[in-house]
PDB file of N, CA, C and O in Angstrom, chain B, residues numbered from 101:
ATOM      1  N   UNK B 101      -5.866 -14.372  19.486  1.00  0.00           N
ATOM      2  CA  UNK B 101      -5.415 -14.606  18.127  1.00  0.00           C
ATOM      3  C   UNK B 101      -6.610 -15.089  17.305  1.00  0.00           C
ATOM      4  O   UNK B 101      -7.322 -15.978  17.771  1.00  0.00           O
ATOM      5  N   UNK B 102      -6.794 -14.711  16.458  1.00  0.00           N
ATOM      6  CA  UNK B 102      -7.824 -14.762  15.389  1.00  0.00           C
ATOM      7  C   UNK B 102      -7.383 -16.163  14.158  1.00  0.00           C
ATOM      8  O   UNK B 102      -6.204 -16.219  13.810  1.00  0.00           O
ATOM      9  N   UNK B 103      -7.932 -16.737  13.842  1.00  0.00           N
ATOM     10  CA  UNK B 103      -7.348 -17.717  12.696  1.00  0.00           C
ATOM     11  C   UNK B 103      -8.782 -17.209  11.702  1.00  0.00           C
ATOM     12  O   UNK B 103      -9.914 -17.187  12.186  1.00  0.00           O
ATOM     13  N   UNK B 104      -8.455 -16.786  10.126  1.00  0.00           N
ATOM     14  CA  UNK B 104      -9.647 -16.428   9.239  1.00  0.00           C
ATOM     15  C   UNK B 104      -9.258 -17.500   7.861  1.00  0.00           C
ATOM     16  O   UNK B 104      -8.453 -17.293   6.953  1.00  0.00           O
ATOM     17  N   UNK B 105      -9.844 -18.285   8.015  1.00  0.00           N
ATOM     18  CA  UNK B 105      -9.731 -19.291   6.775  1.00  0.00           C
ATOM     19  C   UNK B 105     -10.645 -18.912   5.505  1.00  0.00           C
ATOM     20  O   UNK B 105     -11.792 -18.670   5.883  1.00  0.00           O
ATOM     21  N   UNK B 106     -10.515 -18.812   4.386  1.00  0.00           N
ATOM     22  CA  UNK B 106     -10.705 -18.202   3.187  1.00  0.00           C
ATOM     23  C   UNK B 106     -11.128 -19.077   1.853  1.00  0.00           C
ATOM     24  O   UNK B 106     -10.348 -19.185   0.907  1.00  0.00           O
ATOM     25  N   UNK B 107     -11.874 -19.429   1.858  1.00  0.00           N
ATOM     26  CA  UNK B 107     -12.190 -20.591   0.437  1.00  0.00           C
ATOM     27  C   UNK B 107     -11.459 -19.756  -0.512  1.00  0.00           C
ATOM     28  O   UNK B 107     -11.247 -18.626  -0.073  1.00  0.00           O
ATOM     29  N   UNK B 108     -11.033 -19.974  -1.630  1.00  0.00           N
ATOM     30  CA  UNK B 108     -10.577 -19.190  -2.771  1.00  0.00           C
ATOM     31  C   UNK B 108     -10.764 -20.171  -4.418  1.00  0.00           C
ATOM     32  O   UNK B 108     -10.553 -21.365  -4.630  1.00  0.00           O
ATOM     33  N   UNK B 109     -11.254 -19.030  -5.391  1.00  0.00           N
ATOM     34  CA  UNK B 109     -11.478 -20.203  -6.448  1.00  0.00           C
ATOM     35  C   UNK B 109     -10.482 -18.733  -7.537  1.00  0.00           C
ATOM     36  O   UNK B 109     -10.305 -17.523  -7.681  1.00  0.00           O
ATOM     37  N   UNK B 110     -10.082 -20.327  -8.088  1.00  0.00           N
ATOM     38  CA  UNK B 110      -8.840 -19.753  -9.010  1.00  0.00           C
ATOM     39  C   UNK B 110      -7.070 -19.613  -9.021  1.00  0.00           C
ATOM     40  O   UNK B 110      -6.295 -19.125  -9.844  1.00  0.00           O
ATOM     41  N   UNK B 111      -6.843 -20.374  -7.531  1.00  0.00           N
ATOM     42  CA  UNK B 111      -5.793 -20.792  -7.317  1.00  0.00           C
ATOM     43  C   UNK B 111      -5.015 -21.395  -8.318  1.00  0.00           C
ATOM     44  O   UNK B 111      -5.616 -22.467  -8.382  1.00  0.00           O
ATOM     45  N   UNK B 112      -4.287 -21.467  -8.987  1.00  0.00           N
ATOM     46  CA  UNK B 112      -3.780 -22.424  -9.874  1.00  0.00           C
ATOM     47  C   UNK B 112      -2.270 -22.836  -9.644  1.00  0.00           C
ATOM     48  O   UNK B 112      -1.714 -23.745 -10.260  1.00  0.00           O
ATOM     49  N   UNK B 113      -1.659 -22.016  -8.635  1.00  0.00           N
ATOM     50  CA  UNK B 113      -0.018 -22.415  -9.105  1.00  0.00           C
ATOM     51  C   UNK B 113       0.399 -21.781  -7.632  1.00  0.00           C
ATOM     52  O   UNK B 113      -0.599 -21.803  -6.912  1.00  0.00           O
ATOM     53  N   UNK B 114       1.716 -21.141  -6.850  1.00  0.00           N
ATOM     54  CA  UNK B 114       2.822 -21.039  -6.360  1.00  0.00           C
ATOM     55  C   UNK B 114       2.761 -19.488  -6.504  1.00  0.00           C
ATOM     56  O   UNK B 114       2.433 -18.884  -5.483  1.00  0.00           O
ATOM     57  N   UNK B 115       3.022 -18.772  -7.591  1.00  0.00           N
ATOM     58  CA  UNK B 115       2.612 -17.699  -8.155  1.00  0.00           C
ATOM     59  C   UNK B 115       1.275 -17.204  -7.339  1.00  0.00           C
ATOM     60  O   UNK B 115       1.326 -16.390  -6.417  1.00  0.00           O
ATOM     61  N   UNK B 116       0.195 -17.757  -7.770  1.00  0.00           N
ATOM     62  CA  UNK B 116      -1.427 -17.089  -7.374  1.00  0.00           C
ATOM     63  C   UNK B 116      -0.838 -17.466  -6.051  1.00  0.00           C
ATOM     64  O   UNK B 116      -0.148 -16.481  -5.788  1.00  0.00           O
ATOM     65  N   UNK B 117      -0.666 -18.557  -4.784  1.00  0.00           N
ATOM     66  CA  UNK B 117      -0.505 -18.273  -3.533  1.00  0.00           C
ATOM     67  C   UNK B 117       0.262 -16.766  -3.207  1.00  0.00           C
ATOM     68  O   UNK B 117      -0.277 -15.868  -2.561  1.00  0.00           O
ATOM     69  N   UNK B 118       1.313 -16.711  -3.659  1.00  0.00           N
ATOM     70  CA  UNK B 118       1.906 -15.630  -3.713  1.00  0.00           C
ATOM     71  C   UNK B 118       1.259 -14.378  -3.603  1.00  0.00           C
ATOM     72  O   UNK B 118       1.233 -13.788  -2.523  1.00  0.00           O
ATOM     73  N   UNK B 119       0.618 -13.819  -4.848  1.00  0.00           N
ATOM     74  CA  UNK B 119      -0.362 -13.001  -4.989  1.00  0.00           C
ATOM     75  C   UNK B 119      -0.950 -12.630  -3.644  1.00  0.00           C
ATOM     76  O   UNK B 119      -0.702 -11.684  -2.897  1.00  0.00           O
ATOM     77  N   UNK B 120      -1.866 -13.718  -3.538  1.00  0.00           N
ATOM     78  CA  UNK B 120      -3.148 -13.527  -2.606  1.00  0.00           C
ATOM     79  C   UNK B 120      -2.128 -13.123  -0.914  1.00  0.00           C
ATOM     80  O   UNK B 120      -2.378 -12.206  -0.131  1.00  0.00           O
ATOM     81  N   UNK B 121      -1.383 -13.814  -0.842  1.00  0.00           N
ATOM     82  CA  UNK B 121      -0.387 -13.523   0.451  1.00  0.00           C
ATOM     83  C   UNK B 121       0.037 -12.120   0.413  1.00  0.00           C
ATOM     84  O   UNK B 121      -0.349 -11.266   1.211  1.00  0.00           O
ATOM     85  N   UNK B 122       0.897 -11.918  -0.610  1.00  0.00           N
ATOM     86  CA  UNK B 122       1.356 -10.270  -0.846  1.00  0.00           C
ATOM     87  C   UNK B 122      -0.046  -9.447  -0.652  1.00  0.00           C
ATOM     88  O   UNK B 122       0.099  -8.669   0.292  1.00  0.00           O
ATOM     89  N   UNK B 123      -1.159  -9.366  -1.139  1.00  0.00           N
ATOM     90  CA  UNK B 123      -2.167  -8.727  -1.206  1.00  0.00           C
ATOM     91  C   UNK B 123      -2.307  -8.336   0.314  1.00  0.00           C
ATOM     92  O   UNK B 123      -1.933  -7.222   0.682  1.00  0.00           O
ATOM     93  N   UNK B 124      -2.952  -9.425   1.374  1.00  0.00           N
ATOM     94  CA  UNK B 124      -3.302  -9.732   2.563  1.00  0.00           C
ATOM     95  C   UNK B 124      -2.055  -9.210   3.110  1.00  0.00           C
ATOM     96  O   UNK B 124      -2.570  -8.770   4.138  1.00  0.00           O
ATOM     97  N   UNK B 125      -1.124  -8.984   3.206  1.00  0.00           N
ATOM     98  CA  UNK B 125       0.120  -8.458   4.023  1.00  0.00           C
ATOM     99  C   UNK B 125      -0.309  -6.676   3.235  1.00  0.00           C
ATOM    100  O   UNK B 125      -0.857  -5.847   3.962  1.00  0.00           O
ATOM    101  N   UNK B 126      -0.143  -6.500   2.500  1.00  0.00           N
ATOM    102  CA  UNK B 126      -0.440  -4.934   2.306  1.00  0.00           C
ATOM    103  C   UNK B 126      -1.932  -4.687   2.906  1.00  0.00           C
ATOM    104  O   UNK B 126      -2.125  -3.632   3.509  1.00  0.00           O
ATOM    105  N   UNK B 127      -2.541  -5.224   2.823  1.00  0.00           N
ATOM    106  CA  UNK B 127      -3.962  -4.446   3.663  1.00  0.00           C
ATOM    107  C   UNK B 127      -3.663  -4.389   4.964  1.00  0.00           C
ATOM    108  O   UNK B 127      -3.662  -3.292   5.521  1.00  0.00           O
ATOM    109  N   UNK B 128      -3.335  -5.649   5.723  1.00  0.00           N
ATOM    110  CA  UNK B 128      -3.891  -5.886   6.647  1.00  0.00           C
ATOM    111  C   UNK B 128      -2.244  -6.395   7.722  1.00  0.00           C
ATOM    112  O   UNK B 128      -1.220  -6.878   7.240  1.00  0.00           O
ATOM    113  N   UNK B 129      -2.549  -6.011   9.526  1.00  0.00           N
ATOM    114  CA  UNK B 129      -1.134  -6.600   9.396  1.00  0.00           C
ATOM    115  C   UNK B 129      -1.868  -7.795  10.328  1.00  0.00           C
ATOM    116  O   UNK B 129      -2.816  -7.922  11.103  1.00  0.00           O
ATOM    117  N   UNK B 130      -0.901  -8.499   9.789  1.00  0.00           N
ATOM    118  CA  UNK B 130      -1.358 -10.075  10.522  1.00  0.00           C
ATOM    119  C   UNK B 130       0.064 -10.825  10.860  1.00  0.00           C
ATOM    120  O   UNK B 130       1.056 -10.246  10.417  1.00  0.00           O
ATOM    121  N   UNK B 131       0.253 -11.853  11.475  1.00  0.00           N
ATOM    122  CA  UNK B 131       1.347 -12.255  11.960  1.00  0.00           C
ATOM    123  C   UNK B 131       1.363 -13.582  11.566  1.00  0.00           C
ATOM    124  O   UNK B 131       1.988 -14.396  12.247  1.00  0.00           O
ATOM    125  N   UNK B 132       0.810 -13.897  10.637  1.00  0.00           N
ATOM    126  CA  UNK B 132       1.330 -15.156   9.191  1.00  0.00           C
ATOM    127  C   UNK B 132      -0.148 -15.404   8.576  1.00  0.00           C
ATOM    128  O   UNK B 132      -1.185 -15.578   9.216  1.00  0.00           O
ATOM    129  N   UNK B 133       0.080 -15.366   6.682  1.00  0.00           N
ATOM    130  CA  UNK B 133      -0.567 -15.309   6.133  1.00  0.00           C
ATOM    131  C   UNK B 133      -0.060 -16.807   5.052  1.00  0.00           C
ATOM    132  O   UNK B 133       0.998 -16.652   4.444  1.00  0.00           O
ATOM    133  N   UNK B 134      -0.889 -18.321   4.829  1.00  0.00           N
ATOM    134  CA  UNK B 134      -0.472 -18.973   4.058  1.00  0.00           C
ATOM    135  C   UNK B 134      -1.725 -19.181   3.014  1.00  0.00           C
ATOM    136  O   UNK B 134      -2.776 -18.611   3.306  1.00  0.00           O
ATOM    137  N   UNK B 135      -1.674 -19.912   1.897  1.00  0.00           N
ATOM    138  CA  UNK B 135      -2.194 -19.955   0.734  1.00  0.00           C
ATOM    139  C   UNK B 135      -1.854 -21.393   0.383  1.00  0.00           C
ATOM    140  O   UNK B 135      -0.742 -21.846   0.655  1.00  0.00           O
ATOM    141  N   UNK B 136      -2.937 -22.231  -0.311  1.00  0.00           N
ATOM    142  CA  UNK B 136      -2.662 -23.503  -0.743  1.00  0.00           C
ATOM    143  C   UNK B 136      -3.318 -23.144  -2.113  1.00  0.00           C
ATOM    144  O   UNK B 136      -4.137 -22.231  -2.000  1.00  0.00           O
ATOM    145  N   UNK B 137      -3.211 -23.486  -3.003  1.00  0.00           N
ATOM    146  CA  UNK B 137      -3.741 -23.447  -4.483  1.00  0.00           C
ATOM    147  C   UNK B 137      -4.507 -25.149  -4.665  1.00  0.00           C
ATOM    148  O   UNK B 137      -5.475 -25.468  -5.356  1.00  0.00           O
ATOM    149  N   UNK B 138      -3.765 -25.884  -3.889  1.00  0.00           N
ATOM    150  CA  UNK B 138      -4.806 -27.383  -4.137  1.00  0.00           C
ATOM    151  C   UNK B 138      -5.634 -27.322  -3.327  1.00  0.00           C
ATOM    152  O   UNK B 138      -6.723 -27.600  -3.830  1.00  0.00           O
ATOM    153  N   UNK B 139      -5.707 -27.056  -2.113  1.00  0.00           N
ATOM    154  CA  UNK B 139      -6.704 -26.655  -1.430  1.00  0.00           C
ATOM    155  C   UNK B 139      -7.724 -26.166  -1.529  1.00  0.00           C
ATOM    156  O   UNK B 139      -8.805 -26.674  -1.227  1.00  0.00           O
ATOM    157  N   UNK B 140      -7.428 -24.585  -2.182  1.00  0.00           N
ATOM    158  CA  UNK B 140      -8.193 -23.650  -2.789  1.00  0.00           C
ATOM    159  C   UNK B 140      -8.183 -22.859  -1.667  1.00  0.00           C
ATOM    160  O   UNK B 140      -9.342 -22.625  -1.327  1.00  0.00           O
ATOM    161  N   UNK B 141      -7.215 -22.250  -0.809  1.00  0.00           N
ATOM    162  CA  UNK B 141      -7.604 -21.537   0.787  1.00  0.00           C
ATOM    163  C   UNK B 141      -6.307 -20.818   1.591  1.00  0.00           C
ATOM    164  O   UNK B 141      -5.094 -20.985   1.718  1.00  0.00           O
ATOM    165  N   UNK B 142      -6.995 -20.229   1.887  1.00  0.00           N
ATOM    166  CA  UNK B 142      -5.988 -18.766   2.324  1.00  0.00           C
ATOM    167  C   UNK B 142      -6.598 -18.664   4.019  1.00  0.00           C
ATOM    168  O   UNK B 142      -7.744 -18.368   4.357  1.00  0.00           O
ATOM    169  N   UNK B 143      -4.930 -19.163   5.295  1.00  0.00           N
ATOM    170  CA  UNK B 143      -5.389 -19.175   6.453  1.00  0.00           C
ATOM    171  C   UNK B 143      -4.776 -17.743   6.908  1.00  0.00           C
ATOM    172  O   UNK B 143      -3.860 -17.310   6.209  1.00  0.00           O
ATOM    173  N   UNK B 144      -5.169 -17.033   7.930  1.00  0.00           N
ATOM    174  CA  UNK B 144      -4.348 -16.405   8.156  1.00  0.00           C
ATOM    175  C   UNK B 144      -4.866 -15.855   9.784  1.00  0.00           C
ATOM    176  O   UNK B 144      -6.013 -15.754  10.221  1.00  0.00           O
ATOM    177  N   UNK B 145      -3.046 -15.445  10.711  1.00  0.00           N
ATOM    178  CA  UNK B 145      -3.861 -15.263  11.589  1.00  0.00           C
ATOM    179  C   UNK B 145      -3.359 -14.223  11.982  1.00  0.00           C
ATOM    180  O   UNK B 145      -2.353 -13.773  11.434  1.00  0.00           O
ATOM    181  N   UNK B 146      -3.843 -13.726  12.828  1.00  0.00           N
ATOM    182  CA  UNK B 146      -3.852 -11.976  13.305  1.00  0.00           C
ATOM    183  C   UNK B 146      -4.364 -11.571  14.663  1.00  0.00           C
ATOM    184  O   UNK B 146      -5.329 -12.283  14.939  1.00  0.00           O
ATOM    185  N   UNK B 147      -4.198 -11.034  15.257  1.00  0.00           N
ATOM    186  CA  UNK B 147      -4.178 -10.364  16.938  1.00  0.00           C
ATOM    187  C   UNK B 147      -5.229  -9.460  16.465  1.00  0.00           C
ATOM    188  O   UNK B 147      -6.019  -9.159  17.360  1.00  0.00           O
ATOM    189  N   UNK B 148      -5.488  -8.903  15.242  1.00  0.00           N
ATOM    190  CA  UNK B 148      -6.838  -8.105  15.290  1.00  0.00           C
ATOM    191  C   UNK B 148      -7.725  -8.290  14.249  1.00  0.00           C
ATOM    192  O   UNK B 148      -7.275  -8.905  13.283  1.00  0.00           O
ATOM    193  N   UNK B 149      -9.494  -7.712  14.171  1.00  0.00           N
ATOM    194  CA  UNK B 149     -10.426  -8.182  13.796  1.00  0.00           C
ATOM    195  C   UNK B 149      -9.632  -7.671  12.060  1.00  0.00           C
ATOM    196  O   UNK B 149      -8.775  -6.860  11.709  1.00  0.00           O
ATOM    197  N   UNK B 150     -10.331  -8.473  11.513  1.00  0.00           N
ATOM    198  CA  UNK B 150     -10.365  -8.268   9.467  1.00  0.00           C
ATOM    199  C   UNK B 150     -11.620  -8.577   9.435  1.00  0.00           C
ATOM    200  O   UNK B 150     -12.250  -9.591   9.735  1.00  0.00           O
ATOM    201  N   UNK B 151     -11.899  -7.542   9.021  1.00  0.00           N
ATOM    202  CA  UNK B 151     -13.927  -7.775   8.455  1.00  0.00           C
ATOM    203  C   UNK B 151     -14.224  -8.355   7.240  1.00  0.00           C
ATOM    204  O   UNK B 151     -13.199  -8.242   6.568  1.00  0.00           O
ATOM    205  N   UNK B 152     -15.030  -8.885   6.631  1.00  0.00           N
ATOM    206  CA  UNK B 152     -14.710  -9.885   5.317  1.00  0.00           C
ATOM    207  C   UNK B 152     -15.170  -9.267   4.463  1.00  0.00           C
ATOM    208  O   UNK B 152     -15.009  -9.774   3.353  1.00  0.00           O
ATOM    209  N   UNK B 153     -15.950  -7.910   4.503  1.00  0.00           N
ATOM    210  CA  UNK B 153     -15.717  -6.918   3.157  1.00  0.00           C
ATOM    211  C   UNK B 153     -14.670  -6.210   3.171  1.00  0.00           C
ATOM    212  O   UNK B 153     -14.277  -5.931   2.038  1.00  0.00           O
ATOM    213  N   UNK B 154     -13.784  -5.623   4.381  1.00  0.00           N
ATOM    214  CA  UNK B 154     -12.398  -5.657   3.760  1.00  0.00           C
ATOM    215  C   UNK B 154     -11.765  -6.627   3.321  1.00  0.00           C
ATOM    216  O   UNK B 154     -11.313  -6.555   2.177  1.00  0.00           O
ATOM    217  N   UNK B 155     -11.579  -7.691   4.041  1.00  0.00           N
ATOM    218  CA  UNK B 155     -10.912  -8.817   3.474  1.00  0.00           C
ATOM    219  C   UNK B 155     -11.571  -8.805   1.566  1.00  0.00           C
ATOM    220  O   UNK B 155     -10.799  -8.679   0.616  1.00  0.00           O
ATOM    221  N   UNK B 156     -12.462  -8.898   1.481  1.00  0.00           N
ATOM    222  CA  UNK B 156     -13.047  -9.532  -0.063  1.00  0.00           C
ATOM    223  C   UNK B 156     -12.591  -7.927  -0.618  1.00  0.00           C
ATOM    224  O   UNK B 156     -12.111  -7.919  -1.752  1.00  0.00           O
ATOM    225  N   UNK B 157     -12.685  -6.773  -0.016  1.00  0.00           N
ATOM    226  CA  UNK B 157     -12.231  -5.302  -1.023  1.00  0.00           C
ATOM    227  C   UNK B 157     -10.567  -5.814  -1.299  1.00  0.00           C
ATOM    228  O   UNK B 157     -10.080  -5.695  -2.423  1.00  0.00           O
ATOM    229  N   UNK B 158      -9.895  -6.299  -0.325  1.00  0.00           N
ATOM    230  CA  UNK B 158      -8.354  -6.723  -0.473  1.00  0.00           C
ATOM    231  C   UNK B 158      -8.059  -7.128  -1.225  1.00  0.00           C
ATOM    232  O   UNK B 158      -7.097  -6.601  -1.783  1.00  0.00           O
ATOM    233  N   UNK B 159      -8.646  -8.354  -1.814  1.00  0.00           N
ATOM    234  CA  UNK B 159      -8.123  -9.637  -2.466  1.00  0.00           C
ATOM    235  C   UNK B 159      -8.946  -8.999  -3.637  1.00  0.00           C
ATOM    236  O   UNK B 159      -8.326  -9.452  -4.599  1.00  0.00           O
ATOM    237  N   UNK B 160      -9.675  -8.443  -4.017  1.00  0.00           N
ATOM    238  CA  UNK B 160     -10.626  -8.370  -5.194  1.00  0.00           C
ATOM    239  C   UNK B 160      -9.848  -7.874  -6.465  1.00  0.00           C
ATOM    240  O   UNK B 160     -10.064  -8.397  -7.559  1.00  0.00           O
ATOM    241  N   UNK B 161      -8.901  -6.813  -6.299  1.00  0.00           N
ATOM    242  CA  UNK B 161      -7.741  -6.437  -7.291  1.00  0.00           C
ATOM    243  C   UNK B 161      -7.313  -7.702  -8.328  1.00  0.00           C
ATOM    244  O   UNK B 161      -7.338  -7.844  -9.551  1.00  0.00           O
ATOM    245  N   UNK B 162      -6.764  -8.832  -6.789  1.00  0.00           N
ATOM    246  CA  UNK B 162      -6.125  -9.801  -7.485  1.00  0.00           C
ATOM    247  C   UNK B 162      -7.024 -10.946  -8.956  1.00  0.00           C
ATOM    248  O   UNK B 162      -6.514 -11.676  -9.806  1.00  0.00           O
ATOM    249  N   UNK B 163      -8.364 -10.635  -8.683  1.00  0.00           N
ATOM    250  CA  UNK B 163      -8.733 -11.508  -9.575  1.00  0.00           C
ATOM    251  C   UNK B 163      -9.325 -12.796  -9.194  1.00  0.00           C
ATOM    252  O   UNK B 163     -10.053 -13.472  -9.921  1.00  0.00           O
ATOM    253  N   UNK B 164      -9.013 -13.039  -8.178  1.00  0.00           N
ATOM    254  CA  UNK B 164      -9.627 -14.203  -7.399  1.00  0.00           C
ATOM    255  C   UNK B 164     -10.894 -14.332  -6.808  1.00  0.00           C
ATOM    256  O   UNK B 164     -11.095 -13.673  -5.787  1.00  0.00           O
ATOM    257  N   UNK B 165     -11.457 -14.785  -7.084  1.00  0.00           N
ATOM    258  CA  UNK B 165     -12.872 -14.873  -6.270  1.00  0.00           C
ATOM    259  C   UNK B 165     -13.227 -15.488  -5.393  1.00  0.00           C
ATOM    260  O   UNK B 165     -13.681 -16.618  -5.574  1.00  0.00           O
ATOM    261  N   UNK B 166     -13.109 -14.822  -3.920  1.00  0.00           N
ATOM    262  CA  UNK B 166     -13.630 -15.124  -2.318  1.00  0.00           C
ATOM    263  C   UNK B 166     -14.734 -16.145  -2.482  1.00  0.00           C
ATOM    264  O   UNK B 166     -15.648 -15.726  -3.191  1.00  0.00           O
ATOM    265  N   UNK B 167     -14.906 -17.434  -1.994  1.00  0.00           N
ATOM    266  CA  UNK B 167     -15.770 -18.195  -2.296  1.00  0.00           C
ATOM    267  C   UNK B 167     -16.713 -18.336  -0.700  1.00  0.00           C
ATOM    268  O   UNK B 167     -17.866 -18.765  -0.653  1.00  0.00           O
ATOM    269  N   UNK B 168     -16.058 -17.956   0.293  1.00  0.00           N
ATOM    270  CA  UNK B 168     -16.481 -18.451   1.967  1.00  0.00           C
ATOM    271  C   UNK B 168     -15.091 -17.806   2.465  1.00  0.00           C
ATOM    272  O   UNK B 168     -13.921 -17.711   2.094  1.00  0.00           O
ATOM    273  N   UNK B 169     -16.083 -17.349   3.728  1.00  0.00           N
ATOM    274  CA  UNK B 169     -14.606 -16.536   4.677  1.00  0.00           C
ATOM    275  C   UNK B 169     -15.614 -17.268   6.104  1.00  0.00           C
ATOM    276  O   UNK B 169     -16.839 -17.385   6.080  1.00  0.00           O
ATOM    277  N   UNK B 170     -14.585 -17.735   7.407  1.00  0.00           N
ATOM    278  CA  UNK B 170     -14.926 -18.277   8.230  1.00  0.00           C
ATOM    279  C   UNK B 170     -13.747 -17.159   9.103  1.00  0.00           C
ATOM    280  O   UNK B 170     -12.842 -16.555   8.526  1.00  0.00           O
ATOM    281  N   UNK B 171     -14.071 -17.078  10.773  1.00  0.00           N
ATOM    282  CA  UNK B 171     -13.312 -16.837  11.546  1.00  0.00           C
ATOM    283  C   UNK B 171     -13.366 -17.542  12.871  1.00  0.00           C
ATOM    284  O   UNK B 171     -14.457 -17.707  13.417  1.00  0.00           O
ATOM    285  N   UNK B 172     -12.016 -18.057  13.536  1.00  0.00           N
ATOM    286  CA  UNK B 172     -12.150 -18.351  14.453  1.00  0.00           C
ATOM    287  C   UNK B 172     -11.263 -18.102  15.364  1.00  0.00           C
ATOM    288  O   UNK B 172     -10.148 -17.968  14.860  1.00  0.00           O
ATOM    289  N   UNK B 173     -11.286 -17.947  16.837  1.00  0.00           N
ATOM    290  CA  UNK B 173     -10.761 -17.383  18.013  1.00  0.00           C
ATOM    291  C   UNK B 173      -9.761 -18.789  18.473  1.00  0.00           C
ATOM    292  O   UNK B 173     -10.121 -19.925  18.781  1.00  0.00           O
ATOM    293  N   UNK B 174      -8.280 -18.144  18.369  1.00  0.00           N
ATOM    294  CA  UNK B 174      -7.465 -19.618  18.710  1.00  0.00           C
ATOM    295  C   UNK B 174      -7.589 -19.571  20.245  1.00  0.00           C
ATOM    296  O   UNK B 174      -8.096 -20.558  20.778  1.00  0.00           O
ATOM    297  N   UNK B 175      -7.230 -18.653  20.940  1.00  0.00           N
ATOM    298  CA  UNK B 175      -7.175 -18.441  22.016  1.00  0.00           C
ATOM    299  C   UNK B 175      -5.814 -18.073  21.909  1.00  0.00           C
ATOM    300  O   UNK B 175      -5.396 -17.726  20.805  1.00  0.00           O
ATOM    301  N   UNK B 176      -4.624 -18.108  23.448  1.00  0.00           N
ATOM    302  CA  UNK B 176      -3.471 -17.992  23.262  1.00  0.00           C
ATOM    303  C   UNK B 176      -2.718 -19.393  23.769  1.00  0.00           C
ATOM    304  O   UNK B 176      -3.092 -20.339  24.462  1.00  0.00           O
ATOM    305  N   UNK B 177      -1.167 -18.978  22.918  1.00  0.00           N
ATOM    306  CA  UNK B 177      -0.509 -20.224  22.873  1.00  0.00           C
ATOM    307  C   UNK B 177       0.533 -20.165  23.092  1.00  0.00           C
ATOM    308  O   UNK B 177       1.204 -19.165  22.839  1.00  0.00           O
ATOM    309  N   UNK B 178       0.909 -21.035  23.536  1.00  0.00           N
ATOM    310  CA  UNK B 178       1.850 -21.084  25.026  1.00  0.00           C
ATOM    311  C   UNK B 178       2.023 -21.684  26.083  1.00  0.00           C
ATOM    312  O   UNK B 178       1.178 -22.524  26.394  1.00  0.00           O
ATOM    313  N   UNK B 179       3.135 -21.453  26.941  1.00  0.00           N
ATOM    314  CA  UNK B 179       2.259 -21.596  28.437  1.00  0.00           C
ATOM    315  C   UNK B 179       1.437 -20.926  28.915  1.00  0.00           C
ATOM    316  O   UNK B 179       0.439 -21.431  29.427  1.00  0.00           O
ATOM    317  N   UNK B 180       1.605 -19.845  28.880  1.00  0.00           N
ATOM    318  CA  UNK B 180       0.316 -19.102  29.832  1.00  0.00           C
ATOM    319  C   UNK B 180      -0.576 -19.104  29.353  1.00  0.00           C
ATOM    320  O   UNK B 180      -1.469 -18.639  30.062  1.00  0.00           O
ATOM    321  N   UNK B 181      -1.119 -19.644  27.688  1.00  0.00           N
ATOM    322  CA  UNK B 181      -1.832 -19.993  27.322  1.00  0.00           C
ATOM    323  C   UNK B 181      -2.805 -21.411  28.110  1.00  0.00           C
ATOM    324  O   UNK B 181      -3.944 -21.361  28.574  1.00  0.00           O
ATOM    325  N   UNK B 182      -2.006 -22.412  28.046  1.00  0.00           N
ATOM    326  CA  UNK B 182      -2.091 -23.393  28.728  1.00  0.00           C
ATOM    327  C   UNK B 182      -2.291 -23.049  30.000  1.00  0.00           C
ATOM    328  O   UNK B 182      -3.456 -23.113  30.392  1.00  0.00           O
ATOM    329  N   UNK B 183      -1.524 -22.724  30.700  1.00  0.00           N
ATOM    330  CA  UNK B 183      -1.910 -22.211  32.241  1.00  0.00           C
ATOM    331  C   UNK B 183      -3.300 -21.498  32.608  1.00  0.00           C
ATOM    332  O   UNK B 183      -3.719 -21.592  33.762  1.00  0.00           O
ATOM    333  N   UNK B 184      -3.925 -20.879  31.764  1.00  0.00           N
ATOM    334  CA  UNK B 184      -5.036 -20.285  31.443  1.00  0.00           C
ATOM    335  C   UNK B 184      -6.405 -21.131  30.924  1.00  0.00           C
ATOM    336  O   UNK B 184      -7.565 -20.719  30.919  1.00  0.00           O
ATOM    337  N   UNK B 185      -5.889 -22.455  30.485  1.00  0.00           N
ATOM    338  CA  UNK B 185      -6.664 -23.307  30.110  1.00  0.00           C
ATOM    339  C   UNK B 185      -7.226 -23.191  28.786  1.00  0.00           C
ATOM    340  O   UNK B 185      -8.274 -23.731  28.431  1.00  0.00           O
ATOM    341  N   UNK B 186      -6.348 -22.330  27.941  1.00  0.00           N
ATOM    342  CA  UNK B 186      -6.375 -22.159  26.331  1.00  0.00           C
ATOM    343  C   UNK B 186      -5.514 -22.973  25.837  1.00  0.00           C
ATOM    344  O   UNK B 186      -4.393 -23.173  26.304  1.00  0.00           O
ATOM    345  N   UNK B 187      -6.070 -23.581  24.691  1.00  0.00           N
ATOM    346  CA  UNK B 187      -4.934 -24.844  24.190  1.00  0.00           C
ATOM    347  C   UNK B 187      -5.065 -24.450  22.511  1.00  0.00           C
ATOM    348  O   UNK B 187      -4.422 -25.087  21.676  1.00  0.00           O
TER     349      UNK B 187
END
């Protein structure tokens, strides 16, 4: 499982989370996509790679401007996660 955390500038409201979520679900399929506007950041995670010029071609429609894209490997979660010595 992949976790890709997203700086975002221009968040302002409930609405723009919205946006940027709807956007990221039509490109890309991922298995939960959230958005904070106080934050300024868009997590999302997914079983497969998102490259961050697709990611930034995705979101670019919306108006928002990609400030930092990070990725990181959760491992799996679970027991057999755990049993595996992934936490």
């Amino acid at each position: 499982m992949n976790k890709i955390t997203v700086k975002i500038d221009g968040m302002m409201c409930g609405m723009c989370e919205s946006h940027i979520n709807d956007a990221v679900r039509k490109a890309f399929s991922v298995k939960k996509v959230t958005s904070s506007h106080t934050k300024g950041e868009t997590v999302i995670l997914t079983e497969t790679d998102i490259p961050e010029e697709e990611l930034r071609t995705a979101l670019e429609p919306t108006g928002y401007q990609v400030l930092s894209f990070s990725k990181e490997n959760c491992g799996k979660k679970g027991l057999l996660g755990f049993l595996k010595g992934n936490k």
